[in-house]
N, C-alpha and C positions, 0 to 999 in steps of 0.2 A: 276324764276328770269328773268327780262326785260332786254335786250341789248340794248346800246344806241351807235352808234357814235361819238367822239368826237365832228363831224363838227354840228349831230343833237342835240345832248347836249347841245351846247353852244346857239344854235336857240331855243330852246324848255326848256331851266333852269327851269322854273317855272314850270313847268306843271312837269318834272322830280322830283324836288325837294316836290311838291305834292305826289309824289305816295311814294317818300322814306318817308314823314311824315304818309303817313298812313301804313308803315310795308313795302313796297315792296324792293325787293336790286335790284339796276341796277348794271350791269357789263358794264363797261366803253369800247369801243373798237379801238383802231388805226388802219388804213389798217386791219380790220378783227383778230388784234391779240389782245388779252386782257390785258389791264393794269390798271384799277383800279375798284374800285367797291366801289360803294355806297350805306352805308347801316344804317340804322335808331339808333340814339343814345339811348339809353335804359335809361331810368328814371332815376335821380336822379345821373347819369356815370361822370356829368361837375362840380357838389356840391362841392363848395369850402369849404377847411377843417372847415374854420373860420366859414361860416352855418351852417356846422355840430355840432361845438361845442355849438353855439346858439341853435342851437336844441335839444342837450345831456343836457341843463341848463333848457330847456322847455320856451324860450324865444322865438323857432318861432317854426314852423313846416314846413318843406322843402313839396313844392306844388309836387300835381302830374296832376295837369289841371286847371282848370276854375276857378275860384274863386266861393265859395258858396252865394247865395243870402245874407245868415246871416251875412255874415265876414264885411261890414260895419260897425254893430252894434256891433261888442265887442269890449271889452276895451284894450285899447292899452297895450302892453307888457314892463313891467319896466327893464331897458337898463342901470343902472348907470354910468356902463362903456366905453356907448356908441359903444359896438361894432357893433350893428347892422347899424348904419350910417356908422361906419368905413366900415363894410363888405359892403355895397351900393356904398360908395365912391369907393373902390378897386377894384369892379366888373365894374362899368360905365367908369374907368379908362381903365380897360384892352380892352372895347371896346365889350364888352355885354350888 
Protein backbone atom coordinates (compact mmCIF):
# COMPACT_ATOMS: atom_id res chain seq x y z
CA UNK A 1 0.00 0.00 0.00
CA UNK A 2 1.30 3.57 -1.23
CA UNK A 3 1.27 6.54 1.40
CA UNK A 4 0.42 9.82 0.22
CA UNK A 5 0.37 13.21 2.08
CA UNK A 6 -2.38 15.17 2.04
CA UNK A 7 -0.31 18.43 0.79
CA UNK A 8 1.17 15.67 -2.21
CA UNK A 9 -2.31 14.29 -2.93
CA UNK A 10 -3.85 17.15 -3.65
CA UNK A 11 -0.59 18.20 -6.21
CA UNK A 12 -0.50 14.82 -7.60
CA UNK A 13 -4.72 13.76 -7.84
CA UNK A 14 -4.36 12.35 -10.93
CA UNK A 15 -1.58 10.33 -11.10
CA UNK A 16 -3.01 8.97 -7.39
CA UNK A 17 -6.33 8.43 -8.58
CA UNK A 18 -4.49 6.29 -11.57
CA UNK A 19 -2.97 3.87 -9.44
CA UNK A 20 -6.23 3.47 -7.09
CA UNK A 21 -7.97 2.61 -10.88
CA UNK A 22 -5.53 0.08 -11.47
CA UNK A 23 -5.87 -1.87 -7.85
CA UNK A 24 -3.58 0.05 -5.73
CA UNK A 25 -4.86 1.65 -1.92
CA UNK A 26 -3.34 4.73 -0.84
CA UNK A 27 -3.32 5.52 2.67
CA UNK A 28 -4.05 9.07 3.09
CA UNK A 29 -1.55 10.96 5.84
CA UNK A 30 -1.79 14.16 7.98
CA UNK A 31 1.44 15.35 10.04
CA UNK A 32 2.52 11.41 9.42
CA UNK A 33 -0.72 10.27 11.11
CA UNK A 34 -3.24 8.32 9.10
CA UNK A 35 -6.66 9.27 8.04
CA UNK A 36 -7.98 8.02 5.29
CA UNK A 37 -7.46 5.66 2.59
CA UNK A 38 -8.21 5.10 -0.89
CA UNK A 39 -9.22 2.29 -2.20
CA UNK A 40 -10.56 1.01 -5.80
CA UNK A 41 -14.43 0.57 -6.10
CA UNK A 42 -15.20 -3.10 -6.98
CA UNK A 43 -17.42 -3.76 -10.09
CA UNK A 44 -20.71 -3.43 -10.26
CA UNK A 45 -20.66 -1.90 -5.85
CA UNK A 46 -22.48 1.89 -7.47
CA UNK A 47 -25.37 -0.47 -9.67
CA UNK A 48 -28.39 1.34 -8.99
CA UNK A 49 -31.23 -1.10 -8.00
CA UNK A 50 -33.49 0.25 -11.11
CA UNK A 51 -30.24 -1.36 -13.50
CA UNK A 52 -30.48 -4.23 -11.67
CA UNK A 53 -33.94 -4.80 -12.20
CA UNK A 54 -33.40 -3.97 -16.09
CA UNK A 55 -31.03 -6.60 -16.00
CA UNK A 56 -33.14 -9.32 -13.89
CA UNK A 57 -35.86 -8.53 -17.06
CA UNK A 58 -32.84 -9.27 -19.49
CA UNK A 59 -33.33 -5.62 -20.96
CA UNK A 60 -29.61 -4.63 -20.43
CA UNK A 61 -26.60 -6.14 -18.91
CA UNK A 62 -24.61 -4.13 -16.33
CA UNK A 63 -20.90 -3.44 -18.17
CA UNK A 64 -17.80 -4.58 -16.49
CA UNK A 65 -15.48 -2.46 -19.16
CA UNK A 66 -15.12 -1.47 -22.64
CA UNK A 67 -17.79 -1.78 -24.84
CA UNK A 68 -17.40 -4.92 -27.47
CA UNK A 69 -16.66 -4.03 -31.17
CA UNK A 70 -20.04 -5.94 -31.84
CA UNK A 71 -22.38 -3.98 -29.44
CA UNK A 72 -23.17 -1.28 -32.20
CA UNK A 73 -24.77 -3.73 -34.28
CA UNK A 74 -27.40 -5.43 -32.20
CA UNK A 75 -30.66 -4.45 -31.83
CA UNK A 76 -31.82 -2.24 -29.55
CA UNK A 77 -33.54 -3.68 -26.27
CA UNK A 78 -37.61 -3.27 -26.01
CA UNK A 79 -38.32 -0.65 -22.92
CA UNK A 80 -42.19 -0.31 -22.99
CA UNK A 81 -42.09 1.21 -19.87
CA UNK A 82 -39.29 3.27 -20.53
CA UNK A 83 -37.34 2.58 -17.55
CA UNK A 84 -34.12 2.41 -19.01
CA UNK A 85 -34.37 6.26 -20.14
CA UNK A 86 -35.86 6.87 -16.79
CA UNK A 87 -32.83 4.84 -15.10
CA UNK A 88 -30.29 7.44 -17.65
CA UNK A 89 -32.29 10.42 -16.55
CA UNK A 90 -31.88 9.62 -12.53
CA UNK A 91 -28.16 8.60 -12.87
CA UNK A 92 -27.10 12.15 -15.17
CA UNK A 93 -29.29 13.80 -12.40
CA UNK A 94 -27.53 12.54 -9.53
CA UNK A 95 -24.38 13.79 -11.25
CA UNK A 96 -22.74 10.63 -12.79
Amino acid sequence: MKTAPVARLKAELSRYLRLVKSGEEILVTEHRVPVARLVPIEPGELVDEDLRELERRGLLRIGTGALPKEFWKQRRARDPRGLLRKTLIKERESGW
